[in-house]
Each structure stands twice: as structure tokens, then as C-alpha cells.
N, C-alpha and C positions, 0 to 999 in steps of 0.2 A: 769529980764524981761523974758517974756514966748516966747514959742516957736510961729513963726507968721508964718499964715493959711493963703497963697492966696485964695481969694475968686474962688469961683467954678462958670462955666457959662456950664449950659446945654445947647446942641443944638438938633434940631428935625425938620424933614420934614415938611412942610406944608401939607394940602391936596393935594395943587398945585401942588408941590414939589413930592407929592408920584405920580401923575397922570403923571408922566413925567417916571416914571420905566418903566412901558409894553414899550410904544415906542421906548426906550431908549435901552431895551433889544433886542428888533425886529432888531434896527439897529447892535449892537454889531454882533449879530446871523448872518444878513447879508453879512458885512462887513470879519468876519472869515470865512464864505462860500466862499466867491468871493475874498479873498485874492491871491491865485492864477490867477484868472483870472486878476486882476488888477494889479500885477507885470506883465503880461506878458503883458497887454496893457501897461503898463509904458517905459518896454524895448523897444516896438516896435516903438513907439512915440521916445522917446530916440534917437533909431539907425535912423529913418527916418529925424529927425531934428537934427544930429550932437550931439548928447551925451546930459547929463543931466545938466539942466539950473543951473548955477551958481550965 
């Protein structure tokens, strides 16, 4: 018996799919900008409510 070949399954973006990068980017971009500002509201919320919700 020969050697056996799992079948191959490509995958690829829709259009949909691609139309969702730029925004998706914008937010990442965002998000790494304001990553400090957002630890620092996180701490302060924290210390005002008694430490971080478990």
C-alpha cells in the first residue's frame, strides 16, 4: 500500500472578510496608543472600588 495524502483544504478571505482589515487595524493602532492611558484608568477604578474584580 502507498503512502496516504490527507486531503488539502485552502482557506481565504471573503471580500467581507478583507473589508473588515482597515477597521480592524484603526482599532489595533488605537488600542496600543491608549494602552497606557487605559492601565492607568484601570488602576484608578481598581483603587477607588477596592482592588480588582474577581
Amino acid at each position: 500500500m502507498g503512502r496516504k495524502i490527507p486531503p488539502k483544504v485552502g482557506y481565504e478571505l471573503t471580500d467581507l472578510g478583507r473589508s473588515l482589515i482597515a477597521p480592524l487595524t484603526l482599532l489595533a493602532d488605537w488600542a496600543f496608543e491608549n494602552r497606557p492611558a487605559m492601565e492607568q484608568a484601570r488602576l484608578a477604578y481598581d483603587k477607588e472600588h477596592g482592588g480588582p474584580a474577581k
